[in-house]
ZAMARTOR-585118 format. One record per residue (C-alpha): residue in three letters; x, y, z; residue number from 1. Coordinates in nm, 2 decimals, always signed. Layout:
BEGIN
pt type = ALA	X = X	Y = Y	Z = Z	seq = NUM
...
This chain:
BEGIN
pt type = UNK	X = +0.00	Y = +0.00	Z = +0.00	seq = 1
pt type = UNK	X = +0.30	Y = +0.21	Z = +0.10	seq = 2
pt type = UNK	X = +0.43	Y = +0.14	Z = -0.22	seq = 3
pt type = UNK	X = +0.13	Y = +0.23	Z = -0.44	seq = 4
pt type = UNK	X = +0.07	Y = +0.55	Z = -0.27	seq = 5
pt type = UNK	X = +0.40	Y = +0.69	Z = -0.35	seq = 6
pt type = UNK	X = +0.35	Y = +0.60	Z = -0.71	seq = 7
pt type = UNK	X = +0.06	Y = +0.83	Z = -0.69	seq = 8
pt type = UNK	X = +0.22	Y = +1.12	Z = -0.52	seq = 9
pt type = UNK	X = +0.54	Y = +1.12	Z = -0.80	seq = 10
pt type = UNK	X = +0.30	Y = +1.09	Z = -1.06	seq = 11
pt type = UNK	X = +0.08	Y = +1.40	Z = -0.92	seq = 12
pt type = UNK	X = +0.46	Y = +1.60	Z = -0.86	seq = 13
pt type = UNK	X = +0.57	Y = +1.47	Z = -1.23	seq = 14
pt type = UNK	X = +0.21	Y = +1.61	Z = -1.36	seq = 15
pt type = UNK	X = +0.25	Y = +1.96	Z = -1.18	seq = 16
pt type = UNK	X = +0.61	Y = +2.01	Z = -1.33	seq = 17
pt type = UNK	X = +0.76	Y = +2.32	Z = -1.46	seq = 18
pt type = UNK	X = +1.10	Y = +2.34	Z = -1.63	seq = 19
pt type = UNK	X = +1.36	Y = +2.58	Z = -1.69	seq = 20
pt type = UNK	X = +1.69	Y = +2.58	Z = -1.95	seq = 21
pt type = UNK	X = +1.91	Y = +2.84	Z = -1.84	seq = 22
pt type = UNK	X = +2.07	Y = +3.03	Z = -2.12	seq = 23
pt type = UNK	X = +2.21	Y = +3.39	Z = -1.92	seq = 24
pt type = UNK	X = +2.33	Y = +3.47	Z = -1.60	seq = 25
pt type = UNK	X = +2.06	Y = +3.42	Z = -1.29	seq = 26
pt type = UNK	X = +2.04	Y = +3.64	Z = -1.01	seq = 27
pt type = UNK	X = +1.89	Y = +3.62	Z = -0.64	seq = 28
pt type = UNK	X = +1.55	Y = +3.49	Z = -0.62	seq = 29
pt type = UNK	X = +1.25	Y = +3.74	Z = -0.62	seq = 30
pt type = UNK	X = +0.84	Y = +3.75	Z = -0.53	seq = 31
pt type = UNK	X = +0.67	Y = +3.60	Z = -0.89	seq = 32
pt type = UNK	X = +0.46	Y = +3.93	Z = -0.82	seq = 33
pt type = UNK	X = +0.67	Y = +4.12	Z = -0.91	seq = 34
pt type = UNK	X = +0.76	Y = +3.92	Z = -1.28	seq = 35
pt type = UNK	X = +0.57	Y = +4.08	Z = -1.59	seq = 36
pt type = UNK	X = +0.44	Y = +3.89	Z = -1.83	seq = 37
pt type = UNK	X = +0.48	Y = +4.09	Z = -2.19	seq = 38
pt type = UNK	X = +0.25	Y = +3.92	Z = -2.43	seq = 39
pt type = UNK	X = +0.31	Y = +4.12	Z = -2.72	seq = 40
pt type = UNK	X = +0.59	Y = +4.31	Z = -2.84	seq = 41
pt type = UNK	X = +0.94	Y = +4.27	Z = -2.59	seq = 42
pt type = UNK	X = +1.09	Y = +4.53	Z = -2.43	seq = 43
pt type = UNK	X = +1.39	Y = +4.73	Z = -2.53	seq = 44
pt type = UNK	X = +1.76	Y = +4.62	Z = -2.37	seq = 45
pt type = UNK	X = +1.67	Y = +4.29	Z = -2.15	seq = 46
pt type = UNK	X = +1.87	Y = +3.99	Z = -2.05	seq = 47
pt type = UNK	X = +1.76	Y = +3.60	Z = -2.18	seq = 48
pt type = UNK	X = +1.77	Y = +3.44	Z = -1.86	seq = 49
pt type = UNK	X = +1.63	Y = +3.09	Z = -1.93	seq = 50
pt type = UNK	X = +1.38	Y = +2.93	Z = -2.13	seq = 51
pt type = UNK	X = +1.11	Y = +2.80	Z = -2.01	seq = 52
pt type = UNK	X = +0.76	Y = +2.55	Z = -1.94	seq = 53
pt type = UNK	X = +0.52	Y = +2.47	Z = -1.77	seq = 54
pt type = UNK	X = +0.20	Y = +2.30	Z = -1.81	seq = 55
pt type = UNK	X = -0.16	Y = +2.34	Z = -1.62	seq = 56
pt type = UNK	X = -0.13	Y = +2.05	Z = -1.43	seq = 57
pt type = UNK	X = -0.35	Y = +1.66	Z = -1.44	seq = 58
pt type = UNK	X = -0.67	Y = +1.85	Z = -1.22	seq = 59
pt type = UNK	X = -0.69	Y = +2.19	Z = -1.40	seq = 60
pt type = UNK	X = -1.04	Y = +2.22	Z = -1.60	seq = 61
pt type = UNK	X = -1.15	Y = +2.49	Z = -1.75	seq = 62
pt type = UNK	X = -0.93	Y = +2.68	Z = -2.07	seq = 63
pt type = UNK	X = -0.92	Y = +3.03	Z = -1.82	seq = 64
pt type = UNK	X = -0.78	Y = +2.83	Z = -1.52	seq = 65
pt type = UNK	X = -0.52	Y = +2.64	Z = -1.71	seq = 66
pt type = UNK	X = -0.42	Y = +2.93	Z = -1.89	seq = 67
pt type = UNK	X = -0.36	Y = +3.12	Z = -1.56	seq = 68
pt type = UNK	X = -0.21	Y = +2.81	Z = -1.41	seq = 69
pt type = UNK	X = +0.05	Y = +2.81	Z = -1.69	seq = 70
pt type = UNK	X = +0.09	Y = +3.19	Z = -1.64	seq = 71
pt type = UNK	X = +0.13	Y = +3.15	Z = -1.28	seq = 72
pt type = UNK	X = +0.39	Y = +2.85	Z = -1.33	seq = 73
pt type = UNK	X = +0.58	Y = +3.08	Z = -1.55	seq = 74
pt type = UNK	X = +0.65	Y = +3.33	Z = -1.34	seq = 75
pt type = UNK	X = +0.74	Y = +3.12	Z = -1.07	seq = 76
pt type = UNK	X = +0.99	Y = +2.95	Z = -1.29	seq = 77
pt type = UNK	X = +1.12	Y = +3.34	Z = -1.38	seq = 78
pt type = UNK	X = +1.10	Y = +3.46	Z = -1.01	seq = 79
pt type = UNK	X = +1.32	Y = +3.16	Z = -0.90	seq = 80
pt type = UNK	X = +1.59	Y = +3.29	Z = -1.17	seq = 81
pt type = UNK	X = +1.58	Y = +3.66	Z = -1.01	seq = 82
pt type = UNK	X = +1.43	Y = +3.73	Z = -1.39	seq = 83
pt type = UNK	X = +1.16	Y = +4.02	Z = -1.37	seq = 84
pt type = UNK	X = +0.99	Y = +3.94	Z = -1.68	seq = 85
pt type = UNK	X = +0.85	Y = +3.65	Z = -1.89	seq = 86
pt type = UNK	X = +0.86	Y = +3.69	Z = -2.27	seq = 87
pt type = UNK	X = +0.55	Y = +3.46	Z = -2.32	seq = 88
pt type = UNK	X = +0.57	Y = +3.23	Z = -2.65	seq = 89
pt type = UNK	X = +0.24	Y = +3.07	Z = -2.63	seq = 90
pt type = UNK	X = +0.07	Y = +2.77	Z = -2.57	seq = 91
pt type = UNK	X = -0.04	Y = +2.39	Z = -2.68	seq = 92
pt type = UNK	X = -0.27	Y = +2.15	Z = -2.60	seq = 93
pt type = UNK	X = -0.21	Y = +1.81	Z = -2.44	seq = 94
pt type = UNK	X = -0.30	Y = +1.48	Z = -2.59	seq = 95
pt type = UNK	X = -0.57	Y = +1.26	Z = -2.43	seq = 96
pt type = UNK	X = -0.85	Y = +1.36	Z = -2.28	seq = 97
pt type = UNK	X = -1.21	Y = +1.20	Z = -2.16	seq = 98
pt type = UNK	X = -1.29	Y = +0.89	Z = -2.28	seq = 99
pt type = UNK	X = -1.50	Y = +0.54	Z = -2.14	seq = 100
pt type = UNK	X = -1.39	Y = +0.21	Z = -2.18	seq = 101
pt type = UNK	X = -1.57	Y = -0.14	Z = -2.17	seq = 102
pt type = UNK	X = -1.45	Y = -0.48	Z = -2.13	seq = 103
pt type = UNK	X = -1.58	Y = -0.82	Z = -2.11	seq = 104
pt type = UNK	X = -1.44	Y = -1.15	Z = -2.02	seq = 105
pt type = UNK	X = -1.49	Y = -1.53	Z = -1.90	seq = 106
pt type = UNK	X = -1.33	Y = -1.88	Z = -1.89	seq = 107
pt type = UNK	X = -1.33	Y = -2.21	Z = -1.77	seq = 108
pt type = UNK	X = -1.14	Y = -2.33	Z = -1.52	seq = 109
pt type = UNK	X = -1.21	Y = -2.70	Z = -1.36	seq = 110
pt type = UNK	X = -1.53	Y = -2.75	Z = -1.45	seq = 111
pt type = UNK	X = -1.64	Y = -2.42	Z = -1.39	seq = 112
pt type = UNK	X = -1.67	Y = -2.12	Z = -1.57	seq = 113
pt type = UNK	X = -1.67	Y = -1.77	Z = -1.50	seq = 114
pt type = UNK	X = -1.72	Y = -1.41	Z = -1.64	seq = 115
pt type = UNK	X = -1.70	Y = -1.04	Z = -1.56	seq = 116
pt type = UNK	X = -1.71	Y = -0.73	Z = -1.69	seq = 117
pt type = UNK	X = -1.60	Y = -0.34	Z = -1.66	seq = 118
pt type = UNK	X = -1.63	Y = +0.00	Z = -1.71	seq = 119
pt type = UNK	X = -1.39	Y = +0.25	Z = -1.72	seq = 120
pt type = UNK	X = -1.39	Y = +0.63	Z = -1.71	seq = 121
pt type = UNK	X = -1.16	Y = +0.89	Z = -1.77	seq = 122
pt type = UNK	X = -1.19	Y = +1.25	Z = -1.69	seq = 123
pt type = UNK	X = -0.87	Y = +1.42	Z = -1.64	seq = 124
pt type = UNK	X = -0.93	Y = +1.72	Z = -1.91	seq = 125
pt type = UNK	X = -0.64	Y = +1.75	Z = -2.15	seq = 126
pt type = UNK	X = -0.34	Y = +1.98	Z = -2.04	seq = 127
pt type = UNK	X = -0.24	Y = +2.31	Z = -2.14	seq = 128
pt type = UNK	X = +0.15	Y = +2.37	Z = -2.16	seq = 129
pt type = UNK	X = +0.34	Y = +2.73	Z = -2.23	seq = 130
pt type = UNK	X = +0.64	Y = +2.83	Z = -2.33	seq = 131
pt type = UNK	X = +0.86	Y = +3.19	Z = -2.20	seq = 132
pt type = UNK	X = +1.16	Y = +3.33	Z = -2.20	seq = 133
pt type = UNK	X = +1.30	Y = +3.42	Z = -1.88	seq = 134
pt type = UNK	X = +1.42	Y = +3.80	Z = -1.94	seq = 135
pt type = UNK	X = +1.56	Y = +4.04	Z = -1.65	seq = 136
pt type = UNK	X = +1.46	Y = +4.42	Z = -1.73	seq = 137
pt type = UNK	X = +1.69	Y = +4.67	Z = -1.64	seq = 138
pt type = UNK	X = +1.47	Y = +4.98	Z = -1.60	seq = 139
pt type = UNK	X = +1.07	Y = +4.78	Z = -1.63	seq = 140
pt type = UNK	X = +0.94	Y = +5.16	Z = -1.49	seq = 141
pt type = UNK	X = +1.05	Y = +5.25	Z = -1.84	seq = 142
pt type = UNK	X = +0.89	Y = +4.98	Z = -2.06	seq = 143
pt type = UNK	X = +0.54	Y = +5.04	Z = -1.92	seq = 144
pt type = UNK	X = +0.27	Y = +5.05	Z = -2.22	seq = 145
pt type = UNK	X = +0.16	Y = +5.34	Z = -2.38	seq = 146
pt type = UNK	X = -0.08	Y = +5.57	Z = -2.14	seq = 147
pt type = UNK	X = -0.44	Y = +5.47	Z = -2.19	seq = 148
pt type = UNK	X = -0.64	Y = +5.69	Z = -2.47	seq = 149
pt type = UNK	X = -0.76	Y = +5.98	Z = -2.36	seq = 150
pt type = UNK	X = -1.15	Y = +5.95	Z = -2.24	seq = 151
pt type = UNK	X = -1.47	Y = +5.96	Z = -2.56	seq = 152
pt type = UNK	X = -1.60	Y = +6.30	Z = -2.62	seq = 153
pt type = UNK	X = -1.92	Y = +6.41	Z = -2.48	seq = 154
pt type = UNK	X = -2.21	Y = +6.28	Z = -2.68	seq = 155
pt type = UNK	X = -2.37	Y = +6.56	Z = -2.86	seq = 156
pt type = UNK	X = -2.71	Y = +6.65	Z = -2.74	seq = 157
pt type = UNK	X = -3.02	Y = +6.53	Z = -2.91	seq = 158
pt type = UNK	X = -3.17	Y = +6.73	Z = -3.18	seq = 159
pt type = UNK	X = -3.33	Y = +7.00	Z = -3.08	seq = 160
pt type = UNK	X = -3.71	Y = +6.95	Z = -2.99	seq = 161
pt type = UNK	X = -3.98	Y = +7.22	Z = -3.18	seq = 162
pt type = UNK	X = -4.11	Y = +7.43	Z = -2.88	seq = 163
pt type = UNK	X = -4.46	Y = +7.44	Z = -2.85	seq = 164
């Protein structure tokens, strides 16, 4: 029983993994709070860190929860590496999915005969995995987005009504 149950626990661990290549120079660890995640264009004058992946893990449902379980996971990965940034690559689906499964069997054995049957079920909903670059910023104040548009116009008032 001992034996089975560790099984189960590596196998959970294995499904949760995360991984990282390094490629740059890491520094001292920091909060994954403070990693950006730069979805579109890079910023100017970084520092490849590492590459890196994750996936959503065997219990995530839902494509909003894996995808900010693979977000998460990479910016863990990133904070580990003292990178404060996370170029992010994009993502793929697993294989696999749900699925049932019947079987039927039966025999003779001494004189007698037996049979049995089975269902199985499986519902583990298919992984998400991403991919980043590990990337340390030297001044991120500076890389912040473009300032928000300025705010719509006032509507222009209805048409006049004909006074009475």
């Amino acid at each position: 029983m001992r034996v089975l149950l560790t099984a189960l626990f590596c196998l959970v661990l294995a499904a949760c993994a995360s991984s990282a290549l390094v490629t740059g120079t890491p520094r001292a660890p920091i909060d994954p709070s403070q990693v950006r995640v730069y979805f579109q264009a890079p910023p100017g004058g970084f520092e490849e860190i590492a590459l890196l992946e994750s996936n959503s893990g065997a219990f995530t449902y839902g494509e909003q929860n894996k995808m900010n379980s693979v977000v998460a996971k990479l910016r863990k990965e990133a904070a580990k590496l003292g990178a404060n940034g996370v170029l992010f690559r994009g993502t793929s689906d697993g294989y696999g999915g749900s699925g049932v499964s019947v079987g039927a069997g039966g025999g003779r054995v001494g004189g007698s005969s037996f049979s049995g049957g089975g269902v199985g079920i499986n519902v583990s909903p298919r992984q998400k995995y991403a991919r980043g670059i590990a990337i340390y910023v030297a001044n991120p104040a500076a890389v912040d987005e473009t300032p928000p548009p300025p705010p719509p116009a006032p509507a222009p008032d209805p048409a006049p009504q004909p006074q009475r």
